[in-house]
PyMOL commands that place a pseudoatom at each C-alpha (Angstrom):
pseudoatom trace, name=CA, resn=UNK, resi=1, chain=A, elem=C, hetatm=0, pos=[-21.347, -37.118, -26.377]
pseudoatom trace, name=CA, resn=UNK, resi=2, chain=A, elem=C, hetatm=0, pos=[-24.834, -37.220, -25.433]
pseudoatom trace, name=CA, resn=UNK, resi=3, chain=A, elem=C, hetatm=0, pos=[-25.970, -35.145, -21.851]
pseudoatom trace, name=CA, resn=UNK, resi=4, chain=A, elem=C, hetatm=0, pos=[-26.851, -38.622, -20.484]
pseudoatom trace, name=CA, resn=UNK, resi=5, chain=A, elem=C, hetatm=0, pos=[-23.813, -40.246, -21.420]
pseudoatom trace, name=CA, resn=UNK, resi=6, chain=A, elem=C, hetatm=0, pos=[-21.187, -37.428, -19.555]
pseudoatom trace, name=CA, resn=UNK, resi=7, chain=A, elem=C, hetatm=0, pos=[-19.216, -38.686, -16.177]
pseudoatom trace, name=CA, resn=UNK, resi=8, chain=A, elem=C, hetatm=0, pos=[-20.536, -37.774, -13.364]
pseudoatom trace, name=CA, resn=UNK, resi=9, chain=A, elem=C, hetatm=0, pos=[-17.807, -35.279, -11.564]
pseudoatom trace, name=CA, resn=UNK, resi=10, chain=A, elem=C, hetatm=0, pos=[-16.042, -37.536, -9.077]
pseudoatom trace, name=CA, resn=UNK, resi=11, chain=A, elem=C, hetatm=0, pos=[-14.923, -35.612, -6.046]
pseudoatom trace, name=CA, resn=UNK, resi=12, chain=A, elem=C, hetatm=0, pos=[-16.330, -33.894, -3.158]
pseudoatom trace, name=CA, resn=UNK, resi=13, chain=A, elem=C, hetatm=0, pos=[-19.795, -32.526, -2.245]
pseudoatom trace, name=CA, resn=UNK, resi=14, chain=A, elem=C, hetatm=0, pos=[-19.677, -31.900, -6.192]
pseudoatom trace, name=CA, resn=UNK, resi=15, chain=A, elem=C, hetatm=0, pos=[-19.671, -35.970, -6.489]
pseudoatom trace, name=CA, resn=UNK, resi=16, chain=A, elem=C, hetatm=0, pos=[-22.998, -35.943, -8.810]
pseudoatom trace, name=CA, resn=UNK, resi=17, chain=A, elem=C, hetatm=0, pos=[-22.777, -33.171, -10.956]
pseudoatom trace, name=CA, resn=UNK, resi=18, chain=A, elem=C, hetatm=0, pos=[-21.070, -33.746, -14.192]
pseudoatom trace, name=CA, resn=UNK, resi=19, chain=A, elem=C, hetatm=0, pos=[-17.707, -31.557, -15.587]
pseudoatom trace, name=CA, resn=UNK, resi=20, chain=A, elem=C, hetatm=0, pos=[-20.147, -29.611, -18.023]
pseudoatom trace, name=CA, resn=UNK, resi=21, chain=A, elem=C, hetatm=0, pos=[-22.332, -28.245, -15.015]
pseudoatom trace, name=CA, resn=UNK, resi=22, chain=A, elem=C, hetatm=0, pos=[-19.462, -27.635, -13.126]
pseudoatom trace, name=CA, resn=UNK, resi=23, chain=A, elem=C, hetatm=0, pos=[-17.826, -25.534, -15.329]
pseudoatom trace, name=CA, resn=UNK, resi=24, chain=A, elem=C, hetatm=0, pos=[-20.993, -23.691, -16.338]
pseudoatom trace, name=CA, resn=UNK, resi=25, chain=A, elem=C, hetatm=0, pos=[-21.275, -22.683, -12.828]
pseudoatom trace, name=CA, resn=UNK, resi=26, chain=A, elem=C, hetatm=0, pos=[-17.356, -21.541, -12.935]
pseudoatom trace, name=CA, resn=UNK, resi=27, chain=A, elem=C, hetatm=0, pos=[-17.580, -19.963, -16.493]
pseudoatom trace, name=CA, resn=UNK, resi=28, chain=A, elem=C, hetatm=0, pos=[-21.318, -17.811, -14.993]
pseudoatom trace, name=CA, resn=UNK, resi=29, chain=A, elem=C, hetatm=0, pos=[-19.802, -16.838, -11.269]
pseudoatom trace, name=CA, resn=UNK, resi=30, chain=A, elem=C, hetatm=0, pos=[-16.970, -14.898, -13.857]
pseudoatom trace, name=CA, resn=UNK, resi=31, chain=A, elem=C, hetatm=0, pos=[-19.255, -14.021, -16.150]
pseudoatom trace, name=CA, resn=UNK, resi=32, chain=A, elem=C, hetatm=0, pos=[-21.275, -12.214, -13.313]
pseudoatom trace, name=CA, resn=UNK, resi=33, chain=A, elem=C, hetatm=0, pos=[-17.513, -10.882, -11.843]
pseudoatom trace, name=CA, resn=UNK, resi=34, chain=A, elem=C, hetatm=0, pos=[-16.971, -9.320, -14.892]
pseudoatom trace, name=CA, resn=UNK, resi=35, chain=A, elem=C, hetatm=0, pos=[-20.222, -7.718, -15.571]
pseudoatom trace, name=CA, resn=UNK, resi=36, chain=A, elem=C, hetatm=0, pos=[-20.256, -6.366, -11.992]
pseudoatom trace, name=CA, resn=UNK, resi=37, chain=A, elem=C, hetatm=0, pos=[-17.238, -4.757, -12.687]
pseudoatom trace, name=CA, resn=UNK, resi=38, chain=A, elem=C, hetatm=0, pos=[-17.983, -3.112, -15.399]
pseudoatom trace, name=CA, resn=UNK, resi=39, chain=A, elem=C, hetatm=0, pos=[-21.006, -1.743, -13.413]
pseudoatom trace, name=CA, resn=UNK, resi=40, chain=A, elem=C, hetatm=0, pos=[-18.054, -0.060, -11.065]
pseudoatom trace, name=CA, resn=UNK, resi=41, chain=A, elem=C, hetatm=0, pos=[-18.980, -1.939, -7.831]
pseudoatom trace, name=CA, resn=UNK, resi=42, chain=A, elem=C, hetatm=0, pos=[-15.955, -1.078, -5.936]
pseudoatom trace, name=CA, resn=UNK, resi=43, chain=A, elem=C, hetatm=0, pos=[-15.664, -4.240, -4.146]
pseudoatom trace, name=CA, resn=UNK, resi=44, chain=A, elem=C, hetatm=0, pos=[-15.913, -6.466, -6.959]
pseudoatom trace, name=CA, resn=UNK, resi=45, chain=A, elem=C, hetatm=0, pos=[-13.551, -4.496, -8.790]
pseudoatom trace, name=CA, resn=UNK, resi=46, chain=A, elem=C, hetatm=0, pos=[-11.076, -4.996, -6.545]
pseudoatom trace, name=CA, resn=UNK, resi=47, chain=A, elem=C, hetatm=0, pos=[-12.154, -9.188, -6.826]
pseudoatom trace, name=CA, resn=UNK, resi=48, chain=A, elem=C, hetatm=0, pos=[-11.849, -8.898, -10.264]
pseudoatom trace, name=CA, resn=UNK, resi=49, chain=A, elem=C, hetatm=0, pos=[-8.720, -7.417, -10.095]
pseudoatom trace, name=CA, resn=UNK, resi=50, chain=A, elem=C, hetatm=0, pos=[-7.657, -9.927, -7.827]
pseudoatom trace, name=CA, resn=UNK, resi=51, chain=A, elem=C, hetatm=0, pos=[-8.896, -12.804, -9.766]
pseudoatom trace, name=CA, resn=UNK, resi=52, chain=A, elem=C, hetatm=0, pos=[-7.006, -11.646, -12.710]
pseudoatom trace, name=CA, resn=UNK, resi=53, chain=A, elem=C, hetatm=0, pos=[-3.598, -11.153, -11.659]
pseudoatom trace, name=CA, resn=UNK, resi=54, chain=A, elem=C, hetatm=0, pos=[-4.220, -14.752, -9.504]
pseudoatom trace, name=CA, resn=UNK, resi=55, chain=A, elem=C, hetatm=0, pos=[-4.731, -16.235, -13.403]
pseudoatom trace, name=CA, resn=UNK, resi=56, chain=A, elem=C, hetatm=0, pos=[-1.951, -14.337, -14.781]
pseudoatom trace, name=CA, resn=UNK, resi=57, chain=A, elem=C, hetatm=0, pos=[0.747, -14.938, -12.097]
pseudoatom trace, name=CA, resn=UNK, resi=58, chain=A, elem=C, hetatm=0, pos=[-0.267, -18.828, -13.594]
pseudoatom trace, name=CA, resn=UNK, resi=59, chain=A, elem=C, hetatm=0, pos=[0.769, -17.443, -17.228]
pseudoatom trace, name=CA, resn=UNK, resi=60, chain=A, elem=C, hetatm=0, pos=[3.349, -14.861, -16.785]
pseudoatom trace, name=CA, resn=UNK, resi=61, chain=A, elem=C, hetatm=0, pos=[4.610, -12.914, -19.385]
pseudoatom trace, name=CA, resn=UNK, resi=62, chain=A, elem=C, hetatm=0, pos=[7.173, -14.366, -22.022]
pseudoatom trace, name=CA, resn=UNK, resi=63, chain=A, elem=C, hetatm=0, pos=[9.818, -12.897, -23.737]
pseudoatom trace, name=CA, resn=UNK, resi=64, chain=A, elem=C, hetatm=0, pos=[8.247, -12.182, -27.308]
pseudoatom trace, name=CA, resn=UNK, resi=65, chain=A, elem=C, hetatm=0, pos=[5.002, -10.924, -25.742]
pseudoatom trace, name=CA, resn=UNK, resi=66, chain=A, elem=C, hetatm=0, pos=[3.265, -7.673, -25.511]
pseudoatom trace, name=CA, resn=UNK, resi=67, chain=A, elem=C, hetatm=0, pos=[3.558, -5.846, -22.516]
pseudoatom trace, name=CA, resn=UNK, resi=68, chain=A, elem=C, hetatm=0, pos=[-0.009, -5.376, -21.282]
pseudoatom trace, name=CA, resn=UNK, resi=69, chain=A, elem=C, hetatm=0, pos=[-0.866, -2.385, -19.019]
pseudoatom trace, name=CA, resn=UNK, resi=70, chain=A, elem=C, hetatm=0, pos=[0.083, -2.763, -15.644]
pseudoatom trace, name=CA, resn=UNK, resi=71, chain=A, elem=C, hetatm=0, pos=[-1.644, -0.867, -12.701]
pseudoatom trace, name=CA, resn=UNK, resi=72, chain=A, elem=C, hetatm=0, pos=[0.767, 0.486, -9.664]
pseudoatom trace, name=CA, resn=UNK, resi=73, chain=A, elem=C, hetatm=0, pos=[0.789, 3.513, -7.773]
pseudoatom trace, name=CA, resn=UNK, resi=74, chain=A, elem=C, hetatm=0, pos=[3.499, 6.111, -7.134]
pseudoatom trace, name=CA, resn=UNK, resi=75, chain=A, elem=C, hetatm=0, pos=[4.967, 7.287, -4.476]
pseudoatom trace, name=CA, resn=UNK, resi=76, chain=A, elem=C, hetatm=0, pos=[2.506, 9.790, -3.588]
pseudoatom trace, name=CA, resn=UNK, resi=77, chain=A, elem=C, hetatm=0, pos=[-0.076, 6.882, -3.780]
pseudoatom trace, name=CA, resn=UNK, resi=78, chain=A, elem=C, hetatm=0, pos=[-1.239, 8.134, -6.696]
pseudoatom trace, name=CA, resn=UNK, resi=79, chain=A, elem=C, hetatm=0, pos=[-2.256, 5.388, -9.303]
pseudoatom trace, name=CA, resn=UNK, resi=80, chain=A, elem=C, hetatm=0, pos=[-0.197, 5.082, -12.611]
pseudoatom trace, name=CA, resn=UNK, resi=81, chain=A, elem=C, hetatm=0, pos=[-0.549, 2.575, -15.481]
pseudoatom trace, name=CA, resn=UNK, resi=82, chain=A, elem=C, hetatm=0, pos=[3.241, 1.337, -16.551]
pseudoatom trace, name=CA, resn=UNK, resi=83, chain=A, elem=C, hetatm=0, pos=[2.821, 0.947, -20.619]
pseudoatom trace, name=CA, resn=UNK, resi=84, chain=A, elem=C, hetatm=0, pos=[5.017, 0.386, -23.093]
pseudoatom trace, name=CA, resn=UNK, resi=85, chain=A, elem=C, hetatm=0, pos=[6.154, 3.612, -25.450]
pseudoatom trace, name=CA, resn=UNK, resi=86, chain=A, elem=C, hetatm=0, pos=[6.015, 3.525, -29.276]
pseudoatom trace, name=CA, resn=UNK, resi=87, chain=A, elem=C, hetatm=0, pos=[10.063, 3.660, -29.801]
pseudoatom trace, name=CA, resn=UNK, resi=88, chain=A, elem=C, hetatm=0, pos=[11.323, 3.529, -26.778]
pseudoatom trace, name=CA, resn=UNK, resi=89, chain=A, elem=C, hetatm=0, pos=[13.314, 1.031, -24.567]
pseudoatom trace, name=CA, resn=UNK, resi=90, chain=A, elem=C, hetatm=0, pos=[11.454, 0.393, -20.864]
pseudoatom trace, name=CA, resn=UNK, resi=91, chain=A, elem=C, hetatm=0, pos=[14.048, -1.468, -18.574]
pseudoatom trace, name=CA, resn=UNK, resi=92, chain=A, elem=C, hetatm=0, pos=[11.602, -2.445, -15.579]
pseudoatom trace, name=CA, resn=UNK, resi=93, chain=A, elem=C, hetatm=0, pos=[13.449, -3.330, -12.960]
pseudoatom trace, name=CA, resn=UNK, resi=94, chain=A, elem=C, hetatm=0, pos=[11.267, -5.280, -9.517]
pseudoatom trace, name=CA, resn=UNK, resi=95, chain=A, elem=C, hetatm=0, pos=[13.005, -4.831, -6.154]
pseudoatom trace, name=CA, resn=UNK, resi=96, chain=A, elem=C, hetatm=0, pos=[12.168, -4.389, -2.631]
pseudoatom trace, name=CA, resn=UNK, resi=97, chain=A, elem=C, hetatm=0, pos=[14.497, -2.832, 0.044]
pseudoatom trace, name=CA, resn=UNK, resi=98, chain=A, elem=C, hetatm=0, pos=[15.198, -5.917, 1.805]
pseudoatom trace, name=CA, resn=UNK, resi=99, chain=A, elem=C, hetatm=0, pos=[16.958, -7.615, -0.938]
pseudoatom trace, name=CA, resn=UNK, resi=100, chain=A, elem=C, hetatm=0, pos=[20.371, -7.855, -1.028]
pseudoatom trace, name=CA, resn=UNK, resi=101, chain=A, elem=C, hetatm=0, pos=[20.854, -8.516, -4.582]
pseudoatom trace, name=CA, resn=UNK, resi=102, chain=A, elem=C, hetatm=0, pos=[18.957, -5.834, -5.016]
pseudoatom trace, name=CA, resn=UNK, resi=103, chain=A, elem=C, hetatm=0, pos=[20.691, -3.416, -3.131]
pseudoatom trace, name=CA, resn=UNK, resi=104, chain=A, elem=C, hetatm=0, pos=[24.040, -4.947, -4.515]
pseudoatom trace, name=CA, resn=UNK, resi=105, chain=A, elem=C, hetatm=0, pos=[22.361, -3.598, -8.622]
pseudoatom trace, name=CA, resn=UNK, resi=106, chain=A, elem=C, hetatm=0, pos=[21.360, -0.504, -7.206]
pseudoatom trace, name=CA, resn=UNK, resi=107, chain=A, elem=C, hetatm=0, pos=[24.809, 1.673, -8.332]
pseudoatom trace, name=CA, resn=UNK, resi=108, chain=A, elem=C, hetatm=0, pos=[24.886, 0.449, -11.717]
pseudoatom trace, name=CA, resn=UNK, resi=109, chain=A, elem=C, hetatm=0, pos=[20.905, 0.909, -11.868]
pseudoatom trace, name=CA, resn=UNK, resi=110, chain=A, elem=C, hetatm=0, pos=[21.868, 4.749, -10.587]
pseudoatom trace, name=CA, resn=UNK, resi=111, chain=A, elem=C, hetatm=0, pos=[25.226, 4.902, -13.130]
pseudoatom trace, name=CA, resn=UNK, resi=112, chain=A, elem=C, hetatm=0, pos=[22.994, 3.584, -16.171]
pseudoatom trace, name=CA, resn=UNK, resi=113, chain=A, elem=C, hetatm=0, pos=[20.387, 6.551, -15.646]
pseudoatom trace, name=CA, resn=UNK, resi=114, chain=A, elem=C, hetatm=0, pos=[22.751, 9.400, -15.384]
pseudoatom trace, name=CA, resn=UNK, resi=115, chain=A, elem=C, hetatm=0, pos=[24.054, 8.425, -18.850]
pseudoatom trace, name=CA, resn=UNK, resi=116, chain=A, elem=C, hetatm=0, pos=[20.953, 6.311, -20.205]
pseudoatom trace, name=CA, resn=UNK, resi=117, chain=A, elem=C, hetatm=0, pos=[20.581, 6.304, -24.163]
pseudoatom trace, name=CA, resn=UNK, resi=118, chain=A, elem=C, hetatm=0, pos=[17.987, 8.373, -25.909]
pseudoatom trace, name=CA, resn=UNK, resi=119, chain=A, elem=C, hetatm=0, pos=[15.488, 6.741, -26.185]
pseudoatom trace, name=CA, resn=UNK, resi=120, chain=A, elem=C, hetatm=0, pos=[15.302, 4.638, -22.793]
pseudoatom trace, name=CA, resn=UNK, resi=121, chain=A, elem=C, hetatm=0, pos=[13.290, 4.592, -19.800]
pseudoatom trace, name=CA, resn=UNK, resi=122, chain=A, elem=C, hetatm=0, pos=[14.303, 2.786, -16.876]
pseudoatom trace, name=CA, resn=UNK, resi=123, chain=A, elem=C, hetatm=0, pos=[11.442, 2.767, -14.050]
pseudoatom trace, name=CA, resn=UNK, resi=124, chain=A, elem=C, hetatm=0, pos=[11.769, 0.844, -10.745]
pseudoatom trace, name=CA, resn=UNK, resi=125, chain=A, elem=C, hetatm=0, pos=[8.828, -1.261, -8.735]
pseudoatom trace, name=CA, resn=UNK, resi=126, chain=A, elem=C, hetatm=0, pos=[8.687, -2.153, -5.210]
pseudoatom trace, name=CA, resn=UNK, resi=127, chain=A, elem=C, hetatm=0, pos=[7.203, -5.172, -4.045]
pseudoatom trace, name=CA, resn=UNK, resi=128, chain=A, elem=C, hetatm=0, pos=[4.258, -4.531, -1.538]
pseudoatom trace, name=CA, resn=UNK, resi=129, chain=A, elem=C, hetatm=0, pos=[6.649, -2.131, 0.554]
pseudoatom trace, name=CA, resn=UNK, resi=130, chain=A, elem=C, hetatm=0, pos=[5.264, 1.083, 2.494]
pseudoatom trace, name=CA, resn=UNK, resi=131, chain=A, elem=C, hetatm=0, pos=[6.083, 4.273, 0.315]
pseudoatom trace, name=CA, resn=UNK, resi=132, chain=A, elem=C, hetatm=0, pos=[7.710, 5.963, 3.004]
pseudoatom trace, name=CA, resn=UNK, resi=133, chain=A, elem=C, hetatm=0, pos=[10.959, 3.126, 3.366]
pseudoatom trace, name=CA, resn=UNK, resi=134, chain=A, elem=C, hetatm=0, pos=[10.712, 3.053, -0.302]
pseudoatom trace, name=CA, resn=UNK, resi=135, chain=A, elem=C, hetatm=0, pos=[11.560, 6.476, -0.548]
pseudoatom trace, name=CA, resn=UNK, resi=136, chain=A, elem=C, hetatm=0, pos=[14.204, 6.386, 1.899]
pseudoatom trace, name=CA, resn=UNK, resi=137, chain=A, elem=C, hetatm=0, pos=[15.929, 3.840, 0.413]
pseudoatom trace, name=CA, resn=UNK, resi=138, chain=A, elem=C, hetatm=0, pos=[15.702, 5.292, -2.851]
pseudoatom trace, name=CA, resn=UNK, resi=139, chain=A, elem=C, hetatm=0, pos=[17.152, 8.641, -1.592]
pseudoatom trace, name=CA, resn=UNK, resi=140, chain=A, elem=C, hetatm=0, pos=[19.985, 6.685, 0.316]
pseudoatom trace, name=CA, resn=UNK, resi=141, chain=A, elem=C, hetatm=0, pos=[20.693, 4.596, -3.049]
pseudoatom trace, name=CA, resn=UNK, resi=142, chain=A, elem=C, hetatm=0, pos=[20.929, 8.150, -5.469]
pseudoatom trace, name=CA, resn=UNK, resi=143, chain=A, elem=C, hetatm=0, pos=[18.399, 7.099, -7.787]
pseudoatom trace, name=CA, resn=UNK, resi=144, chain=A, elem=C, hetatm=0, pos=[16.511, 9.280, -9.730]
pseudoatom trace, name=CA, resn=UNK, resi=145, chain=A, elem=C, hetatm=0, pos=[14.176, 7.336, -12.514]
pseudoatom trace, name=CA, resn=UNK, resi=146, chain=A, elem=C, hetatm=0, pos=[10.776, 6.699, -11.379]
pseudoatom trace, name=CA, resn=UNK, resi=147, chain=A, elem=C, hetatm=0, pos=[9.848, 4.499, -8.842]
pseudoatom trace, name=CA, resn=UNK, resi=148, chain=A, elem=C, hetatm=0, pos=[6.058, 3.004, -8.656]
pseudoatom trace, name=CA, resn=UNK, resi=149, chain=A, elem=C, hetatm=0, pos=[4.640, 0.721, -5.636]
pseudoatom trace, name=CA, resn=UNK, resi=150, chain=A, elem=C, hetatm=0, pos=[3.192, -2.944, -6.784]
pseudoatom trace, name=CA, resn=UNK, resi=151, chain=A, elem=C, hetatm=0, pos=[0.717, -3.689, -3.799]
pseudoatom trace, name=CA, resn=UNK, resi=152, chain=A, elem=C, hetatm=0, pos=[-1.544, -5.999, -5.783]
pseudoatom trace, name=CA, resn=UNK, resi=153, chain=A, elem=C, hetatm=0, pos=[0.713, -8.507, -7.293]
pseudoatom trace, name=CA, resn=UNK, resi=154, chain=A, elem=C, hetatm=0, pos=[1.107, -7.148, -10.821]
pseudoatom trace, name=CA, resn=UNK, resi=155, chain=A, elem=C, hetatm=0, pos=[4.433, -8.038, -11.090]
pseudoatom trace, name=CA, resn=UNK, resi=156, chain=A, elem=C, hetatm=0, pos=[3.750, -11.738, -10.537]
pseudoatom trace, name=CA, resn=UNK, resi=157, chain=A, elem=C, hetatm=0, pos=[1.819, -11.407, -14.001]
pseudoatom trace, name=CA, resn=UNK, resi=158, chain=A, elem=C, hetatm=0, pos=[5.351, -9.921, -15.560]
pseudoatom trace, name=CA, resn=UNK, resi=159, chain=A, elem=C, hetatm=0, pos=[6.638, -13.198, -14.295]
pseudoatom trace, name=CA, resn=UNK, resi=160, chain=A, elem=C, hetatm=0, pos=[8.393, -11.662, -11.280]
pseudoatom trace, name=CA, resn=UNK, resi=161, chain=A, elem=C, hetatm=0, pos=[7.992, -14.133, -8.926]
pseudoatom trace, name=CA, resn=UNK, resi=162, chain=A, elem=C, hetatm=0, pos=[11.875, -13.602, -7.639]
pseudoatom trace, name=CA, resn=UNK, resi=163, chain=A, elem=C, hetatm=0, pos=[13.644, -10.150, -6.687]
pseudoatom trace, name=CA, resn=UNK, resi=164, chain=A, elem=C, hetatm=0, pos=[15.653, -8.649, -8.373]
pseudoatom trace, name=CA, resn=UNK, resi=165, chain=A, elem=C, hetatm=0, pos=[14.057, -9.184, -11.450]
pseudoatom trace, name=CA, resn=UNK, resi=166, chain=A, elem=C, hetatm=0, pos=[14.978, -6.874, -14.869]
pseudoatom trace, name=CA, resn=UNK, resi=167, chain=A, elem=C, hetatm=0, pos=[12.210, -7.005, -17.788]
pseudoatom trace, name=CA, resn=UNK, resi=168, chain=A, elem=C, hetatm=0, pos=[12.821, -4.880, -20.961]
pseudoatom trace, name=CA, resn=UNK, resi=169, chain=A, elem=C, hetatm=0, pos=[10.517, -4.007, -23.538]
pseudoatom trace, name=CA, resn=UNK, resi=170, chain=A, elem=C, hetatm=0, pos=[11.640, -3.654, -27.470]
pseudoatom trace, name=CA, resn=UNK, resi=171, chain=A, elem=C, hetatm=0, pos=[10.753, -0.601, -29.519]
pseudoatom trace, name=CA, resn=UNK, resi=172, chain=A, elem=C, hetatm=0, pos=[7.734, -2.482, -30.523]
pseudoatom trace, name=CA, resn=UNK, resi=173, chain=A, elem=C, hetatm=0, pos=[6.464, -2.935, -27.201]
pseudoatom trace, name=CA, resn=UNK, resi=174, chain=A, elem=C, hetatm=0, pos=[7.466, -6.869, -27.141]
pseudoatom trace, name=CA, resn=UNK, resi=175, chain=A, elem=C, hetatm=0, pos=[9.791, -7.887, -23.915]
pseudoatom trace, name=CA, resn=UNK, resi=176, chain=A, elem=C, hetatm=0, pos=[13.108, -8.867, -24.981]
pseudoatom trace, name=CA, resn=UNK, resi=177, chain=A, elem=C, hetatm=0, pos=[14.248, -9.846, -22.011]
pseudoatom trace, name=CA, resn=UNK, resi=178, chain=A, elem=C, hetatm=0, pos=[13.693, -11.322, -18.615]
pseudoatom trace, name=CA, resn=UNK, resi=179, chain=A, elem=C, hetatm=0, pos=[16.511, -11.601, -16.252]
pseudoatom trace, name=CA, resn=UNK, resi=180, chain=A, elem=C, hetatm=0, pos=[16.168, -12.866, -12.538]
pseudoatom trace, name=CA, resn=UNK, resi=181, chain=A, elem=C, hetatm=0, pos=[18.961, -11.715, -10.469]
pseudoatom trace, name=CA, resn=UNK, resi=182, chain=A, elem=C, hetatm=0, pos=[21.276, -9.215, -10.511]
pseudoatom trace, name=CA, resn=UNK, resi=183, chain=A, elem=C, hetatm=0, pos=[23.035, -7.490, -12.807]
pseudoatom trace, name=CA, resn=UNK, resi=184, chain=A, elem=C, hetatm=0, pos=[26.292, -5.010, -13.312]
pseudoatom trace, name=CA, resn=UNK, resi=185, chain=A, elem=C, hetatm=0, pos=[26.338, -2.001, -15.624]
pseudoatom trace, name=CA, resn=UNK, resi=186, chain=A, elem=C, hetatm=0, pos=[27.266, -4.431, -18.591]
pseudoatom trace, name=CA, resn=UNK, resi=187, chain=A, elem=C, hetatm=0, pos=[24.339, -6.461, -18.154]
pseudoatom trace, name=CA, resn=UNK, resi=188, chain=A, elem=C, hetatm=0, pos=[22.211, -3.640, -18.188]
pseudoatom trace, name=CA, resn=UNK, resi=189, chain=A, elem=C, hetatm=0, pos=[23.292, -2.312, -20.977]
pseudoatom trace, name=CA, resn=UNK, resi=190, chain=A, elem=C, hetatm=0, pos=[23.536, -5.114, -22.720]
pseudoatom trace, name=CA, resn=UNK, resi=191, chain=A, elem=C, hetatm=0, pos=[19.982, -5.900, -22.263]
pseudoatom trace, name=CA, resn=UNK, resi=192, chain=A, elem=C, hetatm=0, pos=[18.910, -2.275, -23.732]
pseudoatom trace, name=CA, resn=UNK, resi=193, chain=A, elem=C, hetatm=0, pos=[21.058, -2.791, -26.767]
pseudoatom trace, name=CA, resn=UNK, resi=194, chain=A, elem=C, hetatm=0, pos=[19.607, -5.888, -27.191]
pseudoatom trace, name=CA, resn=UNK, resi=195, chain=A, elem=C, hetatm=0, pos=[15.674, -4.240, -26.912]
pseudoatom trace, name=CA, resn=UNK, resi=196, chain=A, elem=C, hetatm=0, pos=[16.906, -1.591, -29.313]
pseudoatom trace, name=CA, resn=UNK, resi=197, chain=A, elem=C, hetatm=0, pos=[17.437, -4.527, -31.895]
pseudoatom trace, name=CA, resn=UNK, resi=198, chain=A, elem=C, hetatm=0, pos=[14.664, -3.888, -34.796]
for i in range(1, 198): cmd.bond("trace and resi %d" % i, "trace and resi %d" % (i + 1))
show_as sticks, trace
zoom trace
């Protein structure tokens, strides 16, 4: 299609331009995003960040896909990047201490890590919670395995959009599972069994 003969763009104070120079603009304001972030501007950074984990938590994570790094903080506020481990299980599981569901998977979540199998990792992440209740809770629930802070919205780009939510990654670094909701011992270890399938 020839320049001349492209629609103009029909809505809003955009009315005259046509789709092409409208997503030129789009496709150059990232472009410039990008490249400002890779200059370390701190505050654009953080937009790029932001403007990434808005896209992903459009595309979340499937079971079958490769767990991408995700960036959190512990509960020191110290930041930590959650990646998958060459053969070994990672059961994720996303909470917050306000959920009841939550709190109702907590014992089994506890149980499963005092006798986990060789091999496993089980880490927990709190939604956008301060670190001090987090800790709390965590010391009133018994649990041990690490627990990181989500503050950004990572987790959205897991596809964690509900609490509780259990993701576990294979020995080849492919999730295996997604569960929403909570689970009992069974279901926990089912779902490890099931990532330790070659």
């Amino acid at each position: 299609m020839a320049a001349s003969d492209e629609k103009p763009y029909k809505y809003g104070k955009y009315a005259r331009m046509s789709k092409a120079v409208v997503y030129g603009i789009a496709a150059a304001c990232a472009a410039a995003l990008v490249l400002l972030a890779t200059l370390k501007v701190p505050l654009l950074r953080s937009e790029a960040r932001r403007l990434y984990y808005a896209v992903r938590s459009q595309h979340p994570l499937r079971v079958g896909d490769v767990l991408p790094p995700v960036r959190l903080s512990d509960l020191r506020g110290l930041p930590v990047t959650l990646t998958a481990r060459p053969n070994h299980v990672l059961l994720i599981n996303v909470f917050a201490t306000w959920c009841v569901p939550c709190q109702s998977e907590m014992p089994a979540l506890a149980a499963l890590d005092r006798h986990v199998p060789r091999g496993t990792e089980i880490v927990g992440i709190d939604r956008g919670e301060p670190a001090a209740r987090v800790s709390s809770f965590t010391r009133a629930m018994n649990i041990r395995y690490p627990i990181l802070l989500d503050s950004s919205s990572a987790t959205s780009a897991l596809g964690a959009n509900l609490i509780p939510t259990t993701i576990v990654v294979g020995l080849d670094g492919r999730i295996t599972s997604i569960v929403k909701g909570p689970l009992d011992l069974e279901g926990f270890r089912a779902l490890i069994a099931q990532g330790r399938r070659p």
